[in-house]
N, CA, C and O atoms as a GROMACS GRO file, in nm:
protein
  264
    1UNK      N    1  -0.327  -2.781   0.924
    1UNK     CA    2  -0.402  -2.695   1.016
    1UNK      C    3  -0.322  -2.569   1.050
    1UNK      O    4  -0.380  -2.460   1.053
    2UNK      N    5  -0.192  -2.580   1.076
    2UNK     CA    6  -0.074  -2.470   1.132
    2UNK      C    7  -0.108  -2.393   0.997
    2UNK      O    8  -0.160  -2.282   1.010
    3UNK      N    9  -0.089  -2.429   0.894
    3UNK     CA   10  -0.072  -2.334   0.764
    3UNK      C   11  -0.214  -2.253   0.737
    3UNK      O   12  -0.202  -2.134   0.710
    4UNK      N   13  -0.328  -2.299   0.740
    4UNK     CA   14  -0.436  -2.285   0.752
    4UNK      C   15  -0.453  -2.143   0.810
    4UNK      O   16  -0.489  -2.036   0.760
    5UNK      N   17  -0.407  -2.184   0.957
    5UNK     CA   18  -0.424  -2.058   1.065
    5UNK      C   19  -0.326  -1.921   1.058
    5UNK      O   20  -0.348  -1.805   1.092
    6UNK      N   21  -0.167  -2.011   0.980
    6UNK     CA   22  -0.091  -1.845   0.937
    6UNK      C   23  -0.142  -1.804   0.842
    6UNK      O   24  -0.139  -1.682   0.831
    7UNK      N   25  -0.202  -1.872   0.744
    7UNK     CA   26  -0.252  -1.807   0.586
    7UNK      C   27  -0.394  -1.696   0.675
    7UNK      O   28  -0.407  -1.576   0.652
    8UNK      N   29  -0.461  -1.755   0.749
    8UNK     CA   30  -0.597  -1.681   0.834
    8UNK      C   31  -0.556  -1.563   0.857
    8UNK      O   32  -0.611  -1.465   0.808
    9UNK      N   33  -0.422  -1.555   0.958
    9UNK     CA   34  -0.356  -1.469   0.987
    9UNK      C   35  -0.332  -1.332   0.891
    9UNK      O   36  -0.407  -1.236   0.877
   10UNK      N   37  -0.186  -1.359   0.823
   10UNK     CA   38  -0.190  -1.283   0.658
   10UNK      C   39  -0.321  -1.220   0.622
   10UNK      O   40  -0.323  -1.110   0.567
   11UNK      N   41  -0.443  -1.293   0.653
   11UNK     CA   42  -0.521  -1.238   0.550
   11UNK      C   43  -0.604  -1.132   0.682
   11UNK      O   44  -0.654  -1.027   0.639
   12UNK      N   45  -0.616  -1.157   0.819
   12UNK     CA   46  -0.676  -1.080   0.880
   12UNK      C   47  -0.585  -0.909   0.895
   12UNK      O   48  -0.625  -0.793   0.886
   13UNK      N   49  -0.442  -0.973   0.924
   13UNK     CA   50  -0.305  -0.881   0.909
   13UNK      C   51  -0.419  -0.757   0.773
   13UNK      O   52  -0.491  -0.658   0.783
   14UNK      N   53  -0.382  -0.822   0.695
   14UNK     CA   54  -0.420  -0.719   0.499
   14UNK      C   55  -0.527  -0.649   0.557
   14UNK      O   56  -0.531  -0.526   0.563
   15UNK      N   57  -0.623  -0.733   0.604
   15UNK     CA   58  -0.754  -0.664   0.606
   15UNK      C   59  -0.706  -0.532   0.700
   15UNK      O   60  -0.716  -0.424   0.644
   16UNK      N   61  -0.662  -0.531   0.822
   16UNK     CA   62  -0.684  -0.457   0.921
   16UNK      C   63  -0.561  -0.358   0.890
   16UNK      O   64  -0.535  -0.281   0.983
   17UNK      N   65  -0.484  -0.346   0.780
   17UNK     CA   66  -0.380  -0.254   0.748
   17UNK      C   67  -0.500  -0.172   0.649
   17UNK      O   68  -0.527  -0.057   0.683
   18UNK      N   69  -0.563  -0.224   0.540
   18UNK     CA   70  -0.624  -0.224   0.457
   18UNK      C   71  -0.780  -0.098   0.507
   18UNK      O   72  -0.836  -0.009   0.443
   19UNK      N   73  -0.794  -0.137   0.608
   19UNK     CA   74  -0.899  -0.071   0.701
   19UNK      C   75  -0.864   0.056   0.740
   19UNK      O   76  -0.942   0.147   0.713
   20UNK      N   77  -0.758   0.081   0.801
   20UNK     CA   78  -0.697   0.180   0.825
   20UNK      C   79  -0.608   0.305   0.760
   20UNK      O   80  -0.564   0.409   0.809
   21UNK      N   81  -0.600   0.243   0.615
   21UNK     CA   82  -0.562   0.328   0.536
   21UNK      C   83  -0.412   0.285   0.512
   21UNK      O   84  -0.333   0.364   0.461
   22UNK      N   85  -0.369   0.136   0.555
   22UNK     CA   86  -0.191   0.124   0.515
   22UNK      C   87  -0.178   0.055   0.408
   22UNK      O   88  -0.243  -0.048   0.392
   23UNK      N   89  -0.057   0.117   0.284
   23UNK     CA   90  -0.065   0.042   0.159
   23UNK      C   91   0.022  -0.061   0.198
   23UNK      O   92   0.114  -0.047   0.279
   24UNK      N   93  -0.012  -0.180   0.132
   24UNK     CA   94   0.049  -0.271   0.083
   24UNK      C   95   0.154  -0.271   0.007
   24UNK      O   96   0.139  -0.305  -0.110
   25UNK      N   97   0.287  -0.231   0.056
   25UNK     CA   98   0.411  -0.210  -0.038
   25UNK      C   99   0.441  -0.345  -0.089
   25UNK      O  100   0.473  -0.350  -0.208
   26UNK      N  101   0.438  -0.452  -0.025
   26UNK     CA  102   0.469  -0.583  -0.066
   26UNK      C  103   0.372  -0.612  -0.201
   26UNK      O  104   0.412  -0.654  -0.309
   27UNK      N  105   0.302  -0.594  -0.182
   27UNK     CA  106   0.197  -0.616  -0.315
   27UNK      C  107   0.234  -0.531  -0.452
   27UNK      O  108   0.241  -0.564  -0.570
   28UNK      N  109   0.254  -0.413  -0.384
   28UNK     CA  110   0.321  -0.324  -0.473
   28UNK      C  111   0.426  -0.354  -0.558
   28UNK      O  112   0.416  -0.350  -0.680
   29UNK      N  113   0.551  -0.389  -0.486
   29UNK     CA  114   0.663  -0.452  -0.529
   29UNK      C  115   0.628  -0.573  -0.634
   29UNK      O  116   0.690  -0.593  -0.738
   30UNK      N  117   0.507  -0.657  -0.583
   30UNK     CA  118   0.534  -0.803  -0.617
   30UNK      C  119   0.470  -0.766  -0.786
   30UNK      O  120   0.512  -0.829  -0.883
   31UNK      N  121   0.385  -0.676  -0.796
   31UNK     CA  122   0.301  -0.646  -0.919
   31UNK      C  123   0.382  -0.562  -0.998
   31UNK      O  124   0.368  -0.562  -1.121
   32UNK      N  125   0.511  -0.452  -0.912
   32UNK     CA  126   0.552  -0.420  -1.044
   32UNK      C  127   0.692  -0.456  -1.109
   32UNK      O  128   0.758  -0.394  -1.192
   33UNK      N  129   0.722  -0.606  -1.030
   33UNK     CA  130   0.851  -0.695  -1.086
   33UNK      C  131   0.756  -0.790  -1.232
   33UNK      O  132   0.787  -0.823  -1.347
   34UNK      N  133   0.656  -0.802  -1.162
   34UNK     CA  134   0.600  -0.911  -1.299
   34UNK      C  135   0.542  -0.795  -1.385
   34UNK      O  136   0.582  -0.773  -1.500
   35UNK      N  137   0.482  -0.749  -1.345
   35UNK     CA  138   0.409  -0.629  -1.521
   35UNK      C  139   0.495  -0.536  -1.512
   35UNK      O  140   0.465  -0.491  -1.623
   36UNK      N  141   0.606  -0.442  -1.466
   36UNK     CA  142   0.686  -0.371  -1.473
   36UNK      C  143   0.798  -0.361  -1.456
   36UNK      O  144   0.842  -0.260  -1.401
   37UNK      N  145   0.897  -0.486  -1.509
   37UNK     CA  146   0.988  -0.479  -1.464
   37UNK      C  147   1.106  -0.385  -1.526
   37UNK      O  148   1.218  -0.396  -1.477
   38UNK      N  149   1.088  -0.309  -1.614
   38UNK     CA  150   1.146  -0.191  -1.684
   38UNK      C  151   1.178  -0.073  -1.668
   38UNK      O  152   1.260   0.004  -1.718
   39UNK      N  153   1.062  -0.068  -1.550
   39UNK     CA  154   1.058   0.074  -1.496
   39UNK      C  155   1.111   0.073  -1.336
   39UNK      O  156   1.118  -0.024  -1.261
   40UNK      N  157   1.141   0.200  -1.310
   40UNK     CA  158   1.174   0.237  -1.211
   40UNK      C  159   1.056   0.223  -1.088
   40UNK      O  160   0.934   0.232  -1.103
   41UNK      N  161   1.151   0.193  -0.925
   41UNK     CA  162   1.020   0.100  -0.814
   41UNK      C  163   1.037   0.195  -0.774
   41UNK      O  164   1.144   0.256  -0.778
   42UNK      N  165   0.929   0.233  -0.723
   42UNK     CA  166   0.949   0.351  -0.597
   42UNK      C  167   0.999   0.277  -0.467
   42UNK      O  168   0.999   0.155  -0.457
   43UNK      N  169   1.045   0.366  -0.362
   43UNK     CA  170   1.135   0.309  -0.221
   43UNK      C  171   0.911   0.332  -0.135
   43UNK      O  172   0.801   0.384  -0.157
   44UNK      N  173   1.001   0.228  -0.024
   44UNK     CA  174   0.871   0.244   0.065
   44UNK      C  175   0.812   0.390   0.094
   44UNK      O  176   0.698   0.431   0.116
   45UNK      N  177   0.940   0.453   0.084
   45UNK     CA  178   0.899   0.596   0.149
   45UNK      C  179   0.814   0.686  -0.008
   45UNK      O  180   0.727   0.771   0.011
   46UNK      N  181   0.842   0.661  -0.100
   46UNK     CA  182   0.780   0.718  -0.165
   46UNK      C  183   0.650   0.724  -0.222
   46UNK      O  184   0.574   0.811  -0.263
   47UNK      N  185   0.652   0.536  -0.205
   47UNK     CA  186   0.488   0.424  -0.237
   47UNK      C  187   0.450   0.519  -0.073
   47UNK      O  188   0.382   0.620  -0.090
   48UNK      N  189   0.476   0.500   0.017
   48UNK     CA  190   0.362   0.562   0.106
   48UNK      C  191   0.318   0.692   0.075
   48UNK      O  192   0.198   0.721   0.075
   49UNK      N  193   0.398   0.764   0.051
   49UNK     CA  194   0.365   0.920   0.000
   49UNK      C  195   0.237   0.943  -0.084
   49UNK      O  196   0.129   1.001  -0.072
   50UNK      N  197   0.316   0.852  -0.195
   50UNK     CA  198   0.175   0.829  -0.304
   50UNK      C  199   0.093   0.814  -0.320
   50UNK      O  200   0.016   0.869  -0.398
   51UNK      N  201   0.071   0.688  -0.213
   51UNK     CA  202  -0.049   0.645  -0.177
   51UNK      C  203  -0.153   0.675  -0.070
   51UNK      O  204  -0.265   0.627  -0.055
   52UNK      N  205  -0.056   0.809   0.030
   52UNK     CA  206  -0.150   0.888   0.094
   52UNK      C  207  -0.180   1.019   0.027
   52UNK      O  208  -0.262   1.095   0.078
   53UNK      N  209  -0.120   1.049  -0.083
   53UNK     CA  210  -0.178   1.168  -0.158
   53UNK      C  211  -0.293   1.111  -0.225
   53UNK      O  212  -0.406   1.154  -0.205
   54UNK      N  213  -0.264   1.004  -0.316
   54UNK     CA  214  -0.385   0.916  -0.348
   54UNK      C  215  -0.546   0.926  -0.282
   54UNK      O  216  -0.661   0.941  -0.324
   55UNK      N  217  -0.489   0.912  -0.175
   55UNK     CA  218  -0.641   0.895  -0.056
   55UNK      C  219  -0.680   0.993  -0.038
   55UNK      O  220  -0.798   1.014  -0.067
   56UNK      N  221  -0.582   1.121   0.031
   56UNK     CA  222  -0.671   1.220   0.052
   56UNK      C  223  -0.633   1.340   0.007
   56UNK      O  224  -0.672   1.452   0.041
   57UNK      N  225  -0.537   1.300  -0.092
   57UNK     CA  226  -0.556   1.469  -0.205
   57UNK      C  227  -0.403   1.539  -0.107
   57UNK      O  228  -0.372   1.528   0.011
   58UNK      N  229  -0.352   1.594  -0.198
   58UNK     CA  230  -0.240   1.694  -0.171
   58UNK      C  231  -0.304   1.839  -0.090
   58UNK      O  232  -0.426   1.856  -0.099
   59UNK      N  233  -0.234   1.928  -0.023
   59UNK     CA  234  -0.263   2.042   0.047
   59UNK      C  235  -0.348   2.100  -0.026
   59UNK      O  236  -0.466   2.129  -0.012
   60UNK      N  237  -0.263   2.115  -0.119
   60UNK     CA  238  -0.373   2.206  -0.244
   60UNK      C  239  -0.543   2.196  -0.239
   60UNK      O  240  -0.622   2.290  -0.235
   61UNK      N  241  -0.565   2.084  -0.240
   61UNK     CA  242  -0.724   1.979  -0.220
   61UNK      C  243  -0.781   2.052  -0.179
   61UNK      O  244  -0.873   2.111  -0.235
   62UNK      N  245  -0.730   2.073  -0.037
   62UNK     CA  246  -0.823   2.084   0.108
   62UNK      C  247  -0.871   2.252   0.126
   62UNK      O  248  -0.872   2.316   0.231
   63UNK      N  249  -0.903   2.295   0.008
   63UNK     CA  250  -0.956   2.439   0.030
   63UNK      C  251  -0.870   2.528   0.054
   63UNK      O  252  -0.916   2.642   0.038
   64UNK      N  253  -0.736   2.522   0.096
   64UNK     CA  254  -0.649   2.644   0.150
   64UNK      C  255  -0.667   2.592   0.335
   64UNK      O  256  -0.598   2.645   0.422
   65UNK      N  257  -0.756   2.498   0.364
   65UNK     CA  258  -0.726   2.473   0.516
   65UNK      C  259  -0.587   2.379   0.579
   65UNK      O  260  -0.590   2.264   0.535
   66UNK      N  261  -0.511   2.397   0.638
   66UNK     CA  262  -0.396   2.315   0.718
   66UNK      C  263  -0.334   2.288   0.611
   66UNK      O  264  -0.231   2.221   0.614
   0.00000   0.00000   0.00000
């Protein structure tokens, strides 16, 4: 039952990072030790970078605004 309710947890945790726009670096990591382990990991700071250019486009994007 205890395991049940932390696994519940974890998964409400994902969702509500997931909702808001926060990557999953752990996932990140975990996918590119098994299919990539050859290549170079990015640091947290850079997987976030990426993955907020990802979402909403570099300065450039946004018309010349901000």
């Amino acid at each position: 039952m205890f395991d049940e309710l932390v696994q519940a947890g974890r998964y409400l945790g994902q969702s509500m990072r997931l909702m808001v726009g926060l990557p999953e670096y752990d996932t990140y990591v975990a996918h590119h030790e098994r299919i990539h382990p050859d290549q170079p990991m990015m640091s947290y700071e850079e997987f976030f970078r990426e993955r907020q250019e990802a979402r909403y486009g570099g300065a450039g994007k946004r018309g010349g605004c901000c």
